[in-house]
N, C-alpha and C positions, 0 to 999 in steps of 0.2 A: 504494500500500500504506500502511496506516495499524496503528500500533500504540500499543496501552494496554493497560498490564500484563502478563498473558500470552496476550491476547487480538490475532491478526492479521486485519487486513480487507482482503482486496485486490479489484479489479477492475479488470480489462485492459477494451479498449475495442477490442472488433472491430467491423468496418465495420456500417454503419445503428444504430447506437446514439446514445441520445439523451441525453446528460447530464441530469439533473434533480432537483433540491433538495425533496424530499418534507417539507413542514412539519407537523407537530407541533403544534397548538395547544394555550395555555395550559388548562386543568383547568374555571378560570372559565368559560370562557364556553360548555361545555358543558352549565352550569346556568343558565344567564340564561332567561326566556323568549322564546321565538323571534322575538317585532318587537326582545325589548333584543338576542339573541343576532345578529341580520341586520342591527341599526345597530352593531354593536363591527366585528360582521367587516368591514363597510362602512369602519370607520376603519382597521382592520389593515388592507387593501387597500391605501387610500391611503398608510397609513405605507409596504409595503414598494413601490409606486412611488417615492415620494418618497425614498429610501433609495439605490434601484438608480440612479436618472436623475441625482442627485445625484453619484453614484461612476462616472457614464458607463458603466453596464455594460448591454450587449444583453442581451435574456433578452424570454422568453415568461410569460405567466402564466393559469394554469388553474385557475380556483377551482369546487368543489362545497359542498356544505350544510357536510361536518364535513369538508372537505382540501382546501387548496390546495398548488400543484406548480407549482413555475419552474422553469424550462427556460433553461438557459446556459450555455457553455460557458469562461464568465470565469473564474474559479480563486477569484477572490475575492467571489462568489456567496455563496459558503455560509458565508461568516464575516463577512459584512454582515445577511446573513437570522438570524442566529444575536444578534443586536444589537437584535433589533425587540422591543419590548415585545408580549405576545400571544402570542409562539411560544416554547412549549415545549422545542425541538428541531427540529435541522434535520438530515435523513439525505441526503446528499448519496448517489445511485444512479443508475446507467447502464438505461436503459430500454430495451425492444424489442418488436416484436409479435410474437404466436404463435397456431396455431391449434389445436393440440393437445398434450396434454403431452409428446409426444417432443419436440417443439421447445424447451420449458422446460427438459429433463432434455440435450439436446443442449448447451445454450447452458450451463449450468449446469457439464456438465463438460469444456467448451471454458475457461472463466472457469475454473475452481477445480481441474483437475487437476495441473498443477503446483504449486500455491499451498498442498496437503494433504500433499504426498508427503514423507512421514516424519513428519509430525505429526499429533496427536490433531484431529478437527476435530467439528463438530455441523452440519447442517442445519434451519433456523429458518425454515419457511416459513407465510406468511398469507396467507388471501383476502382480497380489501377490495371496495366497491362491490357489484354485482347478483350475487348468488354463485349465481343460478340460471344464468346464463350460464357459470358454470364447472360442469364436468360432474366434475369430482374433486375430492377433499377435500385440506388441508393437508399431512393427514398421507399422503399419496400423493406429494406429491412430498418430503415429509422420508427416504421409508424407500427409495424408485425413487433417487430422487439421491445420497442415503448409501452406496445398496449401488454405484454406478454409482465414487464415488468411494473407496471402501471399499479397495481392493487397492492403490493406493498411497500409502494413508496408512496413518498407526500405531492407526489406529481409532478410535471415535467416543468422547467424552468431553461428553455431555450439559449437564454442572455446571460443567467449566472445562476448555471448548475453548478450544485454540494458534490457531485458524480458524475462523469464523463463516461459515458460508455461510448472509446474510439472502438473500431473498425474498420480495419482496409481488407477488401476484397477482390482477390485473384482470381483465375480461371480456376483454380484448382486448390488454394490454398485460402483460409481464412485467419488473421490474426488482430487477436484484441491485445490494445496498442496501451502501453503505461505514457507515465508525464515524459515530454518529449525535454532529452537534456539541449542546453542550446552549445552549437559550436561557432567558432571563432570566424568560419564564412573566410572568404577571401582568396587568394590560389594557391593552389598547391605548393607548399615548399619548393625548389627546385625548377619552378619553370622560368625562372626570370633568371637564371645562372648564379653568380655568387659573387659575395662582395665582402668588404671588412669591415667590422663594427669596432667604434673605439669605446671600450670598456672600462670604467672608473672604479667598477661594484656597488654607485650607488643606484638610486630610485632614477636614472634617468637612463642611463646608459642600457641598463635594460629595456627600459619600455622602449627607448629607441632599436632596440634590434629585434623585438618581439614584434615590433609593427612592419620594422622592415620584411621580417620573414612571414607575416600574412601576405605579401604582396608578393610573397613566390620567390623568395629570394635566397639561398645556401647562404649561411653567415660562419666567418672564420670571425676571432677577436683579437684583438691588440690590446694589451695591457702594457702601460708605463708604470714602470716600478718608480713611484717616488719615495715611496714611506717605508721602506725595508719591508719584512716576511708578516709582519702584523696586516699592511697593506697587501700584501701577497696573498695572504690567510682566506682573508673576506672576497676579494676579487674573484678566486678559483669555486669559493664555495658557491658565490650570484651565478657563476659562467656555468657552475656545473648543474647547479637548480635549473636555470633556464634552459638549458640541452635537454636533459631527462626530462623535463615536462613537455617540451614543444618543439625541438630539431630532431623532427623525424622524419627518414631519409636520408639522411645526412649525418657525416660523422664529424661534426665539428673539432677547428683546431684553435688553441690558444696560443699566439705569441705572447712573450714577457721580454719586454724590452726594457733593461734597468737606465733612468736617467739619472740618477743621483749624482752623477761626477758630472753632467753637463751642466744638473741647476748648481753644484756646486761652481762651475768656470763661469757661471751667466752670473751668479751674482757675487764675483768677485769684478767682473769687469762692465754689465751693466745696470743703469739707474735704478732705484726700487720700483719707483715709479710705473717702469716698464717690466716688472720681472712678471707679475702674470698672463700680459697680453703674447710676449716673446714666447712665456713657457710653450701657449696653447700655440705659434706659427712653429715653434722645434717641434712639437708633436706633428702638426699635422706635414713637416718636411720629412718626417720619418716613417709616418704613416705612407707616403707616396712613395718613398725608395722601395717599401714592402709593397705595395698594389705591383708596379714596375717588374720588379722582381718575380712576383706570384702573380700575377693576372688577371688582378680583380679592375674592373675598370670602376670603382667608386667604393670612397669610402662614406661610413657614418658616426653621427655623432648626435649626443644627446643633447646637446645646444637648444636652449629656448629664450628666444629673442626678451632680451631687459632682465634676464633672470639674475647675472652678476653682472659686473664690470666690466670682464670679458666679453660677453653678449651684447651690448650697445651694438646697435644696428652697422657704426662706421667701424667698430672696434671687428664685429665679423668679417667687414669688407677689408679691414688692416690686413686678418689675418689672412684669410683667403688668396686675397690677390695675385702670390706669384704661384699658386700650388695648382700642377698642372692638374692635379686628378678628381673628380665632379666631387664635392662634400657636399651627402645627403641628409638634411636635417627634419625628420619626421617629427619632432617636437615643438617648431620653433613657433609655432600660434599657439600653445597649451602652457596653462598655469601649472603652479608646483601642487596644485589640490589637484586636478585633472589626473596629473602624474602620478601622485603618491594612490590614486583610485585603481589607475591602470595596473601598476605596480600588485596592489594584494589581488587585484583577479589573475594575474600571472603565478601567481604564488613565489614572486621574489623580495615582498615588501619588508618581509622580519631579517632577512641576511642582509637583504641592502643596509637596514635602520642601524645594522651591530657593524658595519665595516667604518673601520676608523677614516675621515677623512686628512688626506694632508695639508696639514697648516703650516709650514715652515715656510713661506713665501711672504713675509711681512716686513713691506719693503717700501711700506708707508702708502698712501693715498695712490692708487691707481690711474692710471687716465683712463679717459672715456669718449674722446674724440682723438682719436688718435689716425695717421694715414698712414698709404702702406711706405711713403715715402722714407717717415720717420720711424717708422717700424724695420724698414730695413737697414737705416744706420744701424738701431741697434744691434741687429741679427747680424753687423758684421761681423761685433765686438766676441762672438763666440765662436768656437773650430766646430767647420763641417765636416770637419776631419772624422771627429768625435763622434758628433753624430752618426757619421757613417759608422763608424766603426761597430759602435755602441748596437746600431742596426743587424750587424753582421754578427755579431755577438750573441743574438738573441736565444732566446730556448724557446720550445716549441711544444704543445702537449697534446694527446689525443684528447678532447674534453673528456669525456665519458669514460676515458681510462685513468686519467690522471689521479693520482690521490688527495686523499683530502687536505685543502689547506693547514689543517691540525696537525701535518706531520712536516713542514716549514719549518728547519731550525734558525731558531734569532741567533748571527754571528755578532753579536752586540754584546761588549762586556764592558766592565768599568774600575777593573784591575791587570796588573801585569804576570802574566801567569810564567809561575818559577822558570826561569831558564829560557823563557821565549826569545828569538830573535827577532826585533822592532824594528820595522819597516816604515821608514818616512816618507811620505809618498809626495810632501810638499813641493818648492821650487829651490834653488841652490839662495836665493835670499832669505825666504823665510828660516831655511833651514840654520844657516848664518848667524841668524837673529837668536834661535833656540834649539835645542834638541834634546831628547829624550839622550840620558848618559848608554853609549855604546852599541846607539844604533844605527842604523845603516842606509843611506840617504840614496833612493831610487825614488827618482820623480814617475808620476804618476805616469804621463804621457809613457814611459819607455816600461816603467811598470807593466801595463795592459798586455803589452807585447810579448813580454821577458821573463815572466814569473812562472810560467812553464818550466825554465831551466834548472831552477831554484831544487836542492835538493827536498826530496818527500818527506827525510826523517825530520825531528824535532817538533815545535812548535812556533808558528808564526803569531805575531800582535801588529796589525799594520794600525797608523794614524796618519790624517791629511787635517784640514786647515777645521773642517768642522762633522766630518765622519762622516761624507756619504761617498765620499770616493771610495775610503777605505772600506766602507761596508759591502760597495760592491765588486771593489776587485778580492774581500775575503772570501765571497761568497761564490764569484768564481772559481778560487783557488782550494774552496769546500768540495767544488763539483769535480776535481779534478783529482782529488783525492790526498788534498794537503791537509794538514790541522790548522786551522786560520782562523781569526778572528779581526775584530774590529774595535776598537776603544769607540766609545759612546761620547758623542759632542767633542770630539777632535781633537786637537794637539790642548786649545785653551785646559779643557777636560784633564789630559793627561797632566800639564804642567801641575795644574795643583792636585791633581794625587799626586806626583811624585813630591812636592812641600809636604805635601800630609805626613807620607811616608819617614820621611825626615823628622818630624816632630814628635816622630811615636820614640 
């Protein structure tokens, strides 16, 4: 039994009945022409194998020109089928055959005589399929099965019936139909090829990709590591929730592309002023080396116009300007209420709300009319070297196989561990100016390159100017099967534990 509103759906399951999820296709592809409308439904096919086999669920499947009907008796059938892009609706309905309509009007008020008594109900039946095979009309069995059910119930209520007795009627098959779940409509995953979503983990970045792939779209993500493994943590968990729920057909991939050592160069050499609007054009210069590279011809972003300071309508045209590759911005007319709605029907709204946002860009009053003029002085002031590199450097994960964020070790410590050798990864000034006693001064730039050679045994401690370079070349040097770590807030950090240490 299933209830919404003042509307009751029930049906019992007497013997030879056939459970069966009766779909609903999206509106689209009812206007496609017939070779585009036979290659969508070709991909909706495979999305809902791909979906079911995934979730290990037995089930049959029956497809005609305009219906398809699965057949299973898993429970959780009809709220996976209800998740596929392309279907409009899923009516979950107990099937049967018949050969005449007493046997529909039998079964009918076998199913629905108890289920009416004392309440208002309606009869709602359709033919579907060859309807010269059916030798009666619709409204034959609404008025024979009304009147059948009629005496113990409170009577029929056309507009808002307590009790819905559906019915769709085939040549050969009759099934009374429960409450129809609703699906997300739109086309098929997969038929509009693939593209790159930029992924932050919070409430936006998703709804941005979730929208994009109703429009049929294969979605790979891009992650910028700004925040170290905590920020890594939450990002993996939104990208793995929103796969498992809705990239079906597709085996989605994540990049992780660590910028920490670039905001670290960006705001050693540029204004505060400008360190958020520069952040968002190094992203999306990086974003386009990867489209380039992999052959997504557009990326996306959860950008909604006036939402921050970045956003300003000139400050999008700043950043946009020289980036050869289309940025898709499916949000950018939606308020943050809007979003935060779409976000819990996605079922990514509780992981988004716990992923840490990064704040370490506070660099005073941001501009907000800014052009791409003066946007690219600044974007002199930093190496595209980097960038690049940083690009090429990246890791790569199946989503769906990747592990959990929770197994992410933080290379972040705030002591010197017995015997470690201290890696200064500063410049030959700074280093000049101070240094940890008896360590060893590899700048950073030659660092990235060179720490390969570095013997495996012992333990490394590296430090730079405020700990995100070091954080990310230890965490490479984790992956490679070094012992590495990071000192926490950078050399300032380390000077005064090393006074501390002295005073003990």
């Amino acid at each position: 039994m299933f209830q919404t509103d003042a509307v009751e759906y029930f049906v019992s399951k007497p013997a030879k009945s056939r459970r069966t999820n009766i779909l609903r296709l999206s509106g689209e592809l009812g206007i496609k022409s017939p070779q585009v409308r036979k290659r969508f439904q070709n991909r909706l096919v495979h999305n809902i194998h791909d979906a079911l086999r995934r979730a290990e669920v037995d089930y049959e499947l029956h497809r005609q020109w305009a219906r398809i009907d699965v057949e299973s008796d898993d429970e959780r059938a009809g709220e996976i089928l209800a998740r596929i892009y392309g279907i409009k609706g899923v009516v979950p309905a107990t099937r049967y055959s018949w050969e005449t309509l007493d046997d529909i009007l039998d079964l009918g008020e076998q199913l629905y005589a108890e289920r009416v008594e004392g309440k208002k109900f309606a009869v709602r039946a359709r033919r579907v399929g060859n309807r010269d095979g059916i030798d009666f009309q619709s409204g034959d069995v609404n008025r024979q099965l009304g009147a059948r059910l009629f005496d113990a119930s409170a009577g029929v209520d056309l507009d808002h019936p307590e009790v819905v007795v559906g019915v769709e009627i085939r040549e050969d098959e009759v099934f009374f139909l429960d409450e129809e779940l609703p699906g997300p409509a739109g086309l098929p995953m997969g038929t509009e090829g693939k593209a790159l979503c930029l992924m932050s983990g919070g409430f936006d970045s998703a709804v941005a990709g979730w929208m994009m792939q109703k429009r049929g779209i294969d979605l790979d993500f891009l992650f910028f590591n700004l925040g170290g493994p905590a920020h890594e943590r939450g990002v993996r968990d939104v990208t793995k929730r929103l796969c498992e729920l809705w990239s079906n057909g597709y085996a989605a991939k994540l990049h992780v592309v660590d910028l920490r050592s670039l905001v670290a160069e960006m705001k050693q050499n540029v204004r505060g002023s400008y360190w958020q609007l520069l952040l968002k054009r190094l992203m999306m210069r990086a974003a386009h080396l990867l489209c380039v590279e992999q052959g997504y011809p557009a990326m996306i972003t959860g950008e909604s116009a006036g939402q921050v300071s970045s956003q300003t309508l000139m400050n999008l045209a700043a950043i946009q300007q020289p980036i050869p590759t289309p940025i898709l911005r499916p949000l950018v007319g939606l308020n943050k209420n809007d979003i935060t709605e779409l976000a819990r029907h996605i079922g990514t709204f509780d992981i988004s709300a716990s992923v840490p946002e990064f704040c370490a860009l506070d660099g005073g009053r941001p501009v907000t009319t800014c052009t791409p003029d003066k946007l690219d002085v600044e974007e002199a002031r930093v190496s595209q070297t980097l960038l690049e590199t940083l690009v090429e450097k990246r890791r790569t994960h199946d989503v769906l196989e990747m592990a959990s964020g929770d197994e992410i070790v933080d290379v972040e410590i705030n002591r010197v561990p017995e015997g470690a050798v201290v890696l200064d990864l500063r410049t030959h000034v700074a280093d000049n100016a101070w240094s940890y006693p008896d360590s060893v001064h590899l700048p950073f730039e030659k660092a990235i390159e060179n720490v390969a050679y570095l013997p495996k045994e012992g333990t490394y401690l590296l430090c730079c100017e405020v700990g995100l370079k070091s954080a990310f070349l230890a965490e490479q040097m984790r992956r490679a099967g070094f012992e590495a770590y990071s000192f926490r807030g950078g050399t300032h950090a380390l000077k005064r534990h090393q006074k501390k240490q002295q005073t003990v």
